[in-house]
C-alpha positions as CSV (number, residue, x, y, z in Angstrom):
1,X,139.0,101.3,81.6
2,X,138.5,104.8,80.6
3,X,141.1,106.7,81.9
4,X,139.8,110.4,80.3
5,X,138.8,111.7,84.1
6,X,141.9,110.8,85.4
7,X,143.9,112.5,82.4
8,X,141.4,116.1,82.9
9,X,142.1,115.7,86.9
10,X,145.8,115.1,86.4
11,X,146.1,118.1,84.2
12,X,143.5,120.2,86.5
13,X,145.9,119.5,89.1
14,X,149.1,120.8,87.4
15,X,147.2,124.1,85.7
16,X,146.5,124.4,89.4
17,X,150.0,123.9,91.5
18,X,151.2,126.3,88.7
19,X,148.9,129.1,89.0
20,X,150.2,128.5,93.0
21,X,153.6,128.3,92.6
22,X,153.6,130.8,90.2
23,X,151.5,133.6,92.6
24,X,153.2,132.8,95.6
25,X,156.8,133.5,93.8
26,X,155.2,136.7,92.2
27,X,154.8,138.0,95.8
28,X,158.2,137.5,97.1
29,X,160.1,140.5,97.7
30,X,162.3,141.1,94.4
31,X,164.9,143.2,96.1
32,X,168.4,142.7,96.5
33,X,169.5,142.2,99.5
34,X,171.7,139.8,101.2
35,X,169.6,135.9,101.6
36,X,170.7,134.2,104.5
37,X,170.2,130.8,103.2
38,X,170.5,129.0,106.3
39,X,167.7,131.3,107.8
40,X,165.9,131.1,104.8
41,X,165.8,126.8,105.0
42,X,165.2,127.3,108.7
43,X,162.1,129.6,108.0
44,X,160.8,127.4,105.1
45,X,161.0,124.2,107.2
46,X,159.2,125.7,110.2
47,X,156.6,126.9,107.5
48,X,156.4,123.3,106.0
49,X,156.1,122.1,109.5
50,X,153.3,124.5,110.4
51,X,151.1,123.3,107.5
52,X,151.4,119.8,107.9
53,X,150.4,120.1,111.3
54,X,147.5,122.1,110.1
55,X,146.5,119.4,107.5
56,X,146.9,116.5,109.7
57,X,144.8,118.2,112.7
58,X,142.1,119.1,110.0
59,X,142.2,115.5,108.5
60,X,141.3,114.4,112.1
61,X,138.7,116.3,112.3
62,X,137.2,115.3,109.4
63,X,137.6,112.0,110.1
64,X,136.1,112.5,113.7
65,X,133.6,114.0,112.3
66,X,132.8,111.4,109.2
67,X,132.5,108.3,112.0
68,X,130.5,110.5,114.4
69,X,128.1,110.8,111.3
70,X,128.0,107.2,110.3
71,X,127.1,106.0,113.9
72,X,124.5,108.6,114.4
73,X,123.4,107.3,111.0
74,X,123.3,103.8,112.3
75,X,122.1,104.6,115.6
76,X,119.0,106.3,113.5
77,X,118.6,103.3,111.8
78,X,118.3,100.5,114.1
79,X,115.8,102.9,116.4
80,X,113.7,103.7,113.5
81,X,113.3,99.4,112.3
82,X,112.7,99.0,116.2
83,X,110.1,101.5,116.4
84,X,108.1,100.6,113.5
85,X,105.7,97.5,113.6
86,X,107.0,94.5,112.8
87,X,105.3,92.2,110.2
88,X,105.3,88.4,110.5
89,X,103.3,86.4,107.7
C-alpha cells in the first residue's frame, strides 16, 4: 500500500495548523497587563463552544444537503428508465 499521499497530507496538515496557530498567537495583544486566567478559560471555552456548534450545524447541512441530492438523483433516474421505451426481444 503506498502510503506517499497520506505522508504529503499528514505533513500539509501540520505546515498548515502551524501557520494557524502561529498567526492567531501573533495577533494577541502583547501587553502587560494583568490575565485573569479564570476569565481567560471561561472566554476560550465559550469560543470553543461557539465553533463546534458552528461546525456541527454546517456538517448538517451538508449532509442535508448530500441526501437531498442523491434522492433527486434517484428520483431522476427511475423517471427517466420509465419514460423511455422499453425493449423486449
Amino acid at each position: 500500500m503506498d502510503t506517499k499521499f497520506f505522508d504529503e497530507y499528514q505533513a500539509q496538515l501540520l505546515d498548515w495548523q502551524k501557520k494557524f496557530f502561529g498567526a492567531w498567537l501573533d495577533s494577541l495583544p502583547k501587553g502587560t497587563a494583568e490575565v485573569k486566567l479564570t476569565d481567560t478559560f471561561e472566554t476560550s471555552l465559550k469560543l470553543q463552544e461557539e465553533m463546534v456548534k458552528s461546525y456541527l450545524e454546517a456538517q448538517e447541512k451538508a449532509a442535508q444537503t448530500m441526501l437531498e441530492t442523491q434522492k433527486q438523483f434517484w428520483d431522476n433516474y427511475f423517471q427517466a428508465l420509465r419514460q423511455s421505451p422499453a425493449v423486449v426481444n
